[in-house]
MIZAMAR-410955 format. One record per atom (N, C-alpha, C): atom name; residue in three letters; z, y, x. Coordinates in Angstrom, 3 decimals. Example, Ala and Ser with C-alpha at 12.3 -4.5 7.8 and 13.67 -1.06 7.14 Angstrom:
// MIZAMAR-410955
> atomo | residuo | z | y | x
> N | ala | 7.800 | -5.690 | 13.190 $
> CA | ala | 7.800 | -4.500 | 12.300 $
> C | ala | 7.800 | -3.300 | 13.200 $
> N | ser | 7.080 | -2.250 | 12.850 $
> CA | ser | 7.140 | -1.060 | 13.670 $
> C | ser | 7.870 | 0.030 | 12.900 $
END
This chain:
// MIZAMAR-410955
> atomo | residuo | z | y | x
> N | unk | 58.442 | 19.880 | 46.970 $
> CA | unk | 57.050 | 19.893 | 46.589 $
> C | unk | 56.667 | 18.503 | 46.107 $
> N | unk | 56.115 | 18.734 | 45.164 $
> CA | unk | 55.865 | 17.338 | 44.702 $
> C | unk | 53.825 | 16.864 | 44.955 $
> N | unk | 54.063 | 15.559 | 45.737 $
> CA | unk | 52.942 | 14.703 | 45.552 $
> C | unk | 51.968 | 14.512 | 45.097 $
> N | unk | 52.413 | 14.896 | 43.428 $
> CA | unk | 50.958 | 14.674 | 42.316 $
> C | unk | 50.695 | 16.272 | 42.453 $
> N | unk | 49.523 | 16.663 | 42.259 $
> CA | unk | 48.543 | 17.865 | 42.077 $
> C | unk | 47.925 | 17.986 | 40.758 $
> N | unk | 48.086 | 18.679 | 40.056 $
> CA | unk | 47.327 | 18.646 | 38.448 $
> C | unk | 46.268 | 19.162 | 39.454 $
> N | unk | 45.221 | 18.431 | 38.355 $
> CA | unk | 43.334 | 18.903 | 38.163 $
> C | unk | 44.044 | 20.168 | 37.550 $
> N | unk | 42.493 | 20.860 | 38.116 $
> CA | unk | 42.618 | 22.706 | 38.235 $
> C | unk | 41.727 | 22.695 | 36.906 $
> N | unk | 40.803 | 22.041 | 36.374 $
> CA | unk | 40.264 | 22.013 | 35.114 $
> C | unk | 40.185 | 20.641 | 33.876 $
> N | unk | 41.120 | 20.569 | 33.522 $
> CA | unk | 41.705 | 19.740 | 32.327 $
> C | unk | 40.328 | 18.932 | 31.866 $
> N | unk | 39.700 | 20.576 | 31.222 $
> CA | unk | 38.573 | 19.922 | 30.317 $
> C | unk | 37.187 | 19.309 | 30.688 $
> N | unk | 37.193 | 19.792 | 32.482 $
> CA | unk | 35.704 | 18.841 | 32.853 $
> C | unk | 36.532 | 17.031 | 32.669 $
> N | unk | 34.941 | 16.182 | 32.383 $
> CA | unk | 35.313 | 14.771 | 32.046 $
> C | unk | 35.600 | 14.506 | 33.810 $
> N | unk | 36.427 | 13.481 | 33.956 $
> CA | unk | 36.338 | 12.769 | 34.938 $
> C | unk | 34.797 | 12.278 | 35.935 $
> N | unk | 34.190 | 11.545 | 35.029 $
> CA | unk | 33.043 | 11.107 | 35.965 $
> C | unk | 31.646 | 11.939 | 34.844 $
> N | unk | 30.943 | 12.453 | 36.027 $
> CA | unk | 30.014 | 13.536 | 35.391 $
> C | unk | 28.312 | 12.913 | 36.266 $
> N | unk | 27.649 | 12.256 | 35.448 $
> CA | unk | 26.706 | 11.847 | 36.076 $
> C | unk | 25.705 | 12.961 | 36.953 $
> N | unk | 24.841 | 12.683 | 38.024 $
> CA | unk | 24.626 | 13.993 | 38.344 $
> C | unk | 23.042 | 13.749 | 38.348 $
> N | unk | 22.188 | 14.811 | 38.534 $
> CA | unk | 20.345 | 14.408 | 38.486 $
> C | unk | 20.342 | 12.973 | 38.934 $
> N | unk | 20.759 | 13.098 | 40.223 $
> CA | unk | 20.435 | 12.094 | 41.257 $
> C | unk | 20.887 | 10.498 | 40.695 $
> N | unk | 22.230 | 10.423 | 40.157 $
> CA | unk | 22.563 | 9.030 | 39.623 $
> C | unk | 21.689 | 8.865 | 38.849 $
> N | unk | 20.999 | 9.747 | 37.304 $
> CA | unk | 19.839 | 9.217 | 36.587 $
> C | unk | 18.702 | 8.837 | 36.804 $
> N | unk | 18.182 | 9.915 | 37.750 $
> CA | unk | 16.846 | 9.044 | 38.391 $
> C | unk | 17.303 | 7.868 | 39.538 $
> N | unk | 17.825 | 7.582 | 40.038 $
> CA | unk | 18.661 | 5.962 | 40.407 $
> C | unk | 18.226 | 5.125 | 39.506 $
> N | unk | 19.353 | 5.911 | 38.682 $
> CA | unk | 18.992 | 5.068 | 37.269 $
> C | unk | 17.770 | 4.372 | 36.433 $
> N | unk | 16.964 | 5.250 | 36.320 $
> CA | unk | 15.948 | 5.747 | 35.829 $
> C | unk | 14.661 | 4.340 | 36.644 $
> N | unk | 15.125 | 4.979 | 37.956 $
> CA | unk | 14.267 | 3.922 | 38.845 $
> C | unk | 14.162 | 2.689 | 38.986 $
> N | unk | 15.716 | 2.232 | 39.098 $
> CA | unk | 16.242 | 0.972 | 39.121 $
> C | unk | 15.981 | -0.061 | 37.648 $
> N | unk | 15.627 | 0.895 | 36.467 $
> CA | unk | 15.139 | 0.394 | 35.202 $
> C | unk | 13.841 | 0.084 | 34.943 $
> N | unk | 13.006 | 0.435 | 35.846 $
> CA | unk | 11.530 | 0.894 | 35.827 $
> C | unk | 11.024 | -0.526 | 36.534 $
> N | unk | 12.017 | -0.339 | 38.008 $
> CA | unk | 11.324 | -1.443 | 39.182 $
> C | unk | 12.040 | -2.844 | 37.748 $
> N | unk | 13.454 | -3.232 | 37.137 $
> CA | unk | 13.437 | -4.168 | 36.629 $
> C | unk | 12.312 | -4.396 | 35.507 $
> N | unk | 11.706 | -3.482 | 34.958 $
> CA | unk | 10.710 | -3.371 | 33.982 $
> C | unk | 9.885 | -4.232 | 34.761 $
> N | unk | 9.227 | -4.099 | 35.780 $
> CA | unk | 8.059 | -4.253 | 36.706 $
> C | unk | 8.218 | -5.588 | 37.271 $
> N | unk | 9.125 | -6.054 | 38.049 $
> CA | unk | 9.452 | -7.395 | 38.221 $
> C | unk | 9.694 | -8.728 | 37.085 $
> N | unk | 10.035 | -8.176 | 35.775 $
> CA | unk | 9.737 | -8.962 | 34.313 $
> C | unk | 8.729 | -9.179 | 34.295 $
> N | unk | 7.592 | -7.701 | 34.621 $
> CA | unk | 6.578 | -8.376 | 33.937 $
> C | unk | 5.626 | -9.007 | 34.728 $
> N | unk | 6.290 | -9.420 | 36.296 $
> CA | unk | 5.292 | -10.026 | 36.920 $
> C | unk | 5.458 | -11.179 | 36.648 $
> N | unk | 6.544 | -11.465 | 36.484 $
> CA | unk | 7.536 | -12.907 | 36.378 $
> C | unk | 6.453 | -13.340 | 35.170 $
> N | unk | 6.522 | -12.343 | 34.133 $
> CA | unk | 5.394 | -13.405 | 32.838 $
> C | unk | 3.985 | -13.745 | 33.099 $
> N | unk | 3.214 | -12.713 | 34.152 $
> CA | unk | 2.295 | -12.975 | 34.432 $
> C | unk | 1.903 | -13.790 | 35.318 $
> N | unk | 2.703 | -14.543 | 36.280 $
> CA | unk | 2.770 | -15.266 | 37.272 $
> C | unk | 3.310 | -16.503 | 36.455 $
> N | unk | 3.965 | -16.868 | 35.275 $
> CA | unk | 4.101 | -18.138 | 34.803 $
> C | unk | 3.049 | -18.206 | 33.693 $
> N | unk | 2.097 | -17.052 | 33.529 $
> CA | unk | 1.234 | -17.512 | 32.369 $
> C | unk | -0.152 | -17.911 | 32.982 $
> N | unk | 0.226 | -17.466 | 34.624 $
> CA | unk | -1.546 | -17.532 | 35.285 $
> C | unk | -1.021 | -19.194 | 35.658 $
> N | unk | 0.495 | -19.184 | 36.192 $
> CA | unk | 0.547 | -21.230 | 36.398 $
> C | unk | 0.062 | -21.844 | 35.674 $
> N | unk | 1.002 | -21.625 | 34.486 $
> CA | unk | 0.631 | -22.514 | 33.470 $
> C | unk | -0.853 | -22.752 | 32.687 $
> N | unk | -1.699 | -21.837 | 33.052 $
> CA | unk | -3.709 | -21.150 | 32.874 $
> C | unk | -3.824 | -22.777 | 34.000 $
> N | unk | -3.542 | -22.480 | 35.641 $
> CA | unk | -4.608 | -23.105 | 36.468 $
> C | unk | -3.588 | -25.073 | 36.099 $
> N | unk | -2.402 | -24.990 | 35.514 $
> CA | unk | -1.982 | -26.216 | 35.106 $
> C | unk | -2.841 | -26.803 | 33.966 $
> N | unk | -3.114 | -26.202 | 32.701 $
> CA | unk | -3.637 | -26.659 | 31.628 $
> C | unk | -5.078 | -26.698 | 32.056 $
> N | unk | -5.434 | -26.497 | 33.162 $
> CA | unk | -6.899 | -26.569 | 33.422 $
> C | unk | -7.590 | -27.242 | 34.576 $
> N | unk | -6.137 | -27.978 | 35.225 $
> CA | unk | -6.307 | -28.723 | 36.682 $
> C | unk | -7.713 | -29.607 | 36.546 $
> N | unk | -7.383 | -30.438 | 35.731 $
> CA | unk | -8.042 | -31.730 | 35.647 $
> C | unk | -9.370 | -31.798 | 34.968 $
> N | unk | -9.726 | -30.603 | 34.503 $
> CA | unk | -11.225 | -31.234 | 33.837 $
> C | unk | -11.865 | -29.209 | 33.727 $
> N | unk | -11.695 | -29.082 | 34.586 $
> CA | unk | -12.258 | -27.461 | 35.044 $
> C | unk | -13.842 | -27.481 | 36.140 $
> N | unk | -14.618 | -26.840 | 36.027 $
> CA | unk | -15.756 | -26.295 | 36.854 $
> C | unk | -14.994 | -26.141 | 38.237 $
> N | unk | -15.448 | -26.125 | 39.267 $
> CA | unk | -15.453 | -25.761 | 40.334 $
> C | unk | -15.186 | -24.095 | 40.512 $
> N | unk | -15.938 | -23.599 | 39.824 $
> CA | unk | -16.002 | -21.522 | 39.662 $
> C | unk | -14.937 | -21.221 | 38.855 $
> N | unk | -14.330 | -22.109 | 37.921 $
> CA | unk | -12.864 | -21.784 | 36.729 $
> C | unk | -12.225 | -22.385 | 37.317 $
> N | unk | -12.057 | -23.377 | 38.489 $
> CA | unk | -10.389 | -23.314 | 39.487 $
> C | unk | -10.600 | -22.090 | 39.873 $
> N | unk | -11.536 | -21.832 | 41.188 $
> CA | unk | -11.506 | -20.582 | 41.664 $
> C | unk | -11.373 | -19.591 | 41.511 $
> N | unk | -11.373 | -19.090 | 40.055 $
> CA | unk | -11.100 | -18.047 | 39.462 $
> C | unk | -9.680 | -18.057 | 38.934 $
> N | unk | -8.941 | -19.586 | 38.611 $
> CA | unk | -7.962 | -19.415 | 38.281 $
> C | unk | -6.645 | -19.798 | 39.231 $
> N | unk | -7.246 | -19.876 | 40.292 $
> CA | unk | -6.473 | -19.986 | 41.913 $
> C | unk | -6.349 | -18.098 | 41.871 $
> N | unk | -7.907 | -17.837 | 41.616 $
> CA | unk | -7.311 | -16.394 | 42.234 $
> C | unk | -6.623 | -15.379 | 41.557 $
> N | unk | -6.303 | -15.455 | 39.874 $
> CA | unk | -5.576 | -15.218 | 39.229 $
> C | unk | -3.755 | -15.779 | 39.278 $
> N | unk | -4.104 | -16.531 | 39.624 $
> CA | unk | -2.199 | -17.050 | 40.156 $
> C | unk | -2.268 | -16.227 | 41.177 $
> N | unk | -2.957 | -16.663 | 42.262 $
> CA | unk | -2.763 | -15.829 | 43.716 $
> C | unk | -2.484 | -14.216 | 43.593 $
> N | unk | -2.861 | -13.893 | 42.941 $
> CA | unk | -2.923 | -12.228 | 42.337 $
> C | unk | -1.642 | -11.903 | 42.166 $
> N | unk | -1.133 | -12.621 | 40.755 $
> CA | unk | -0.147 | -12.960 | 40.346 $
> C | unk | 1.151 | -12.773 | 41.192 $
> N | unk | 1.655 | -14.070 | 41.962 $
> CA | unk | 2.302 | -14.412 | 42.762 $
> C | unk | 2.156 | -13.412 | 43.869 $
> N | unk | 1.340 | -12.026 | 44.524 $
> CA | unk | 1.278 | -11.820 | 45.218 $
> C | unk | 2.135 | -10.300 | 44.595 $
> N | unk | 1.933 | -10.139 | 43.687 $
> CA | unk | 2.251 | -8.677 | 42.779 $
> C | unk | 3.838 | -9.373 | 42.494 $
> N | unk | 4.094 | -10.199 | 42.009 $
> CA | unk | 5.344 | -10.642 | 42.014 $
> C | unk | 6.691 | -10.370 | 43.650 $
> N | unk | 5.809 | -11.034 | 44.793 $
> CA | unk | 5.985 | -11.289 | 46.019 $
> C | unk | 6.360 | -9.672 | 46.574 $
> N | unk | 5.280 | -8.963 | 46.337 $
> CA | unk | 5.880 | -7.493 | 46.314 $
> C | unk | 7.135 | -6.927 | 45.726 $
> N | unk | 7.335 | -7.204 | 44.639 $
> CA | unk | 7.914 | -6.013 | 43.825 $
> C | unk | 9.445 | -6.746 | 44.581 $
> N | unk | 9.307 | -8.526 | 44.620 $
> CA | unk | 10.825 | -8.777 | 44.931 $
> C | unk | 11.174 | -8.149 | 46.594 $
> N | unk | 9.781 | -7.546 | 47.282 $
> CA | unk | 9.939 | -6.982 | 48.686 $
> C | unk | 10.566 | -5.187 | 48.673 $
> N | unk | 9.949 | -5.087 | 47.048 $
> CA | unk | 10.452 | -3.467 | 46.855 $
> C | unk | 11.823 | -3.719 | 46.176 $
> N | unk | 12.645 | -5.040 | 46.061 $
> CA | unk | 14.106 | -4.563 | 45.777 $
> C | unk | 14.728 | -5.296 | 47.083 $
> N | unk | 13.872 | -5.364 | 48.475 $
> CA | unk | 14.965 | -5.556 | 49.478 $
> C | unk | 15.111 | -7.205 | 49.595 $
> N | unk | 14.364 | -8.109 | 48.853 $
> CA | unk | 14.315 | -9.452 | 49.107 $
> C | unk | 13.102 | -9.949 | 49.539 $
> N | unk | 13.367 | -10.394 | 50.894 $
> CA | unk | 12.014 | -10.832 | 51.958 $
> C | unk | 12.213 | -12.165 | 52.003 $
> N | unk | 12.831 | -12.957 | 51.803 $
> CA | unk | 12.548 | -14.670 | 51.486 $
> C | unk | 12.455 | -14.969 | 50.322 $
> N | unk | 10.852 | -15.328 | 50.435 $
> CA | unk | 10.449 | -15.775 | 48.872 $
> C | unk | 10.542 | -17.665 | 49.026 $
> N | unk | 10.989 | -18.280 | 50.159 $
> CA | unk | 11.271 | -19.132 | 49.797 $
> C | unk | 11.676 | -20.031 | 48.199 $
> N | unk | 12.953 | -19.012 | 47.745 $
> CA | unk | 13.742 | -19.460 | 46.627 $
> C | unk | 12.748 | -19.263 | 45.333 $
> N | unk | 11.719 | -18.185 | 45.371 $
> CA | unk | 10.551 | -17.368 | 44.270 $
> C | unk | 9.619 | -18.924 | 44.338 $
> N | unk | 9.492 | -19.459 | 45.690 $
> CA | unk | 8.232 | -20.153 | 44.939 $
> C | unk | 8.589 | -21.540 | 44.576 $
> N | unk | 10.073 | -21.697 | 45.094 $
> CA | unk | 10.773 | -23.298 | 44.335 $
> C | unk | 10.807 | -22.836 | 42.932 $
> N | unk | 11.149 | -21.849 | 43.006 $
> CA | unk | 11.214 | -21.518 | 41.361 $
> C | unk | 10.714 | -21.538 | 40.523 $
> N | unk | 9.082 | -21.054 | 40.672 $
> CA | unk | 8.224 | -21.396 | 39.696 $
> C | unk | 7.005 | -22.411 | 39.986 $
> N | unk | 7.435 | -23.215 | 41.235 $
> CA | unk | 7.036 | -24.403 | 41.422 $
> C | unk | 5.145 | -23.949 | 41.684 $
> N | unk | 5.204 | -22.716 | 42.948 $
> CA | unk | 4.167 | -22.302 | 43.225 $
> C | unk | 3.129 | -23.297 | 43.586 $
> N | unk | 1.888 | -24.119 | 43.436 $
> CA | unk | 1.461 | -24.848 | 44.718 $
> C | unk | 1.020 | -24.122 | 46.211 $
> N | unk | 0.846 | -25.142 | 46.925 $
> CA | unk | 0.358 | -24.445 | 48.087 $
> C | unk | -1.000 | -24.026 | 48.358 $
> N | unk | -1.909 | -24.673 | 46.861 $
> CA | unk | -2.998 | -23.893 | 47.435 $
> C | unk | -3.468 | -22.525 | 47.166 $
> N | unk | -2.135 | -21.884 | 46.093 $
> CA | unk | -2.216 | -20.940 | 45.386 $
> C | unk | -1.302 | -19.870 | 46.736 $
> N | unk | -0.245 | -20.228 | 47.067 $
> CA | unk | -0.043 | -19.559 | 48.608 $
> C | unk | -0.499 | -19.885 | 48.998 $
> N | unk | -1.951 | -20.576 | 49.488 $
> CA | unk | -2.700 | -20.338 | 50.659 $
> C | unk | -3.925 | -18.978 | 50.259 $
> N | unk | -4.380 | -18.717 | 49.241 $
> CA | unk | -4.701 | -18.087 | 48.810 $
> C | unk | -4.043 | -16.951 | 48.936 $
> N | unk | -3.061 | -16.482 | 48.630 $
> CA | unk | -1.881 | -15.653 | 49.408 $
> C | unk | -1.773 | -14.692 | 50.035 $
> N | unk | -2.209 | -15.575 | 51.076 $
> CA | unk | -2.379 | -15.648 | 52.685 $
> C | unk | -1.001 | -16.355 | 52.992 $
> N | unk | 0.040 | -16.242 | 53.017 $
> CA | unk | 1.097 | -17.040 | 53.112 $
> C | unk | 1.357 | -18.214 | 54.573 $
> N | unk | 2.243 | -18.184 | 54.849 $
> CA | unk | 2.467 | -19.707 | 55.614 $
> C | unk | 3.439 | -20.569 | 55.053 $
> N | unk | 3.490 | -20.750 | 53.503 $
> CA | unk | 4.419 | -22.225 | 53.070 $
> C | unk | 3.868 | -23.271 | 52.721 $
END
C-alpha cells in the first residue's frame, strides 16, 4: 500500500476561500481604512493647534485642544480595536503634547 493518496477530486482548486475568510477580509480592510484616516486627522488637528500656538485667542486654543483631543482619542480607539493597548509608542510618534492628553483624559 502505498503512502501518497490521490485527491478524490482533481478539479476542485487547492485553496478555496470561504464566506468567512472574505468578510475577515473585508473587515480587516475597512478597520485599516479607518485607522489611516485617523492618523490624517490627528496630524492635521496637530499641526492646526501648532500653526496657531503662539498668537491664538484664548476660545481658538480651546477649540483647537479640543479638536486634537477628539482626534487623538478616535485614533487611540481604533489602535484599541486592532488589539494594541499601549499607546505609549502612538503618542512619541506624533509628538502628542500633554495638554492635548490631558484633555484625553489620559495619564501621560
Amino acid at each position: 500500500m502505498s503512502p501518497l493518496r490521490m485527491p478524490r477530486n482533481v478539479n476542485e482548486p487547492q485553496h478555496v476561500d470561504s464566506g468567512d475568510a472574505l468578510l475577515k477580509f473585508q473587515l480587516l480592510e475597512g478597520l485599516d481604512g479607518s485607522v489611516s484616516r485617523c492618523e490624517r486627522d490627528l496630524q492635521a488637528a496637530l499641526a492646526a493647534l501648532e500653526r496657531h500656538r503662539s498668537h491664538d485667542t484664548p476660545d481658538e486654543r480651546a477649540r483647537l485642544l479640543d479638536e486634537a483631543a477628539d482626534a487623538t482619542w478616535r485614533l487611540i480607539v481604533q489602535h484599541e480595536a486592532c488589539d494594541v493597548c499601549d499607546h505609549d509608542e502612538l503618542i512619541q510618534r506624533y509628538h502628542i503634547p500633554p495638554d492635548v492628553m490631558a484633555r484625553v483624559g489620559a495619564r501621560h
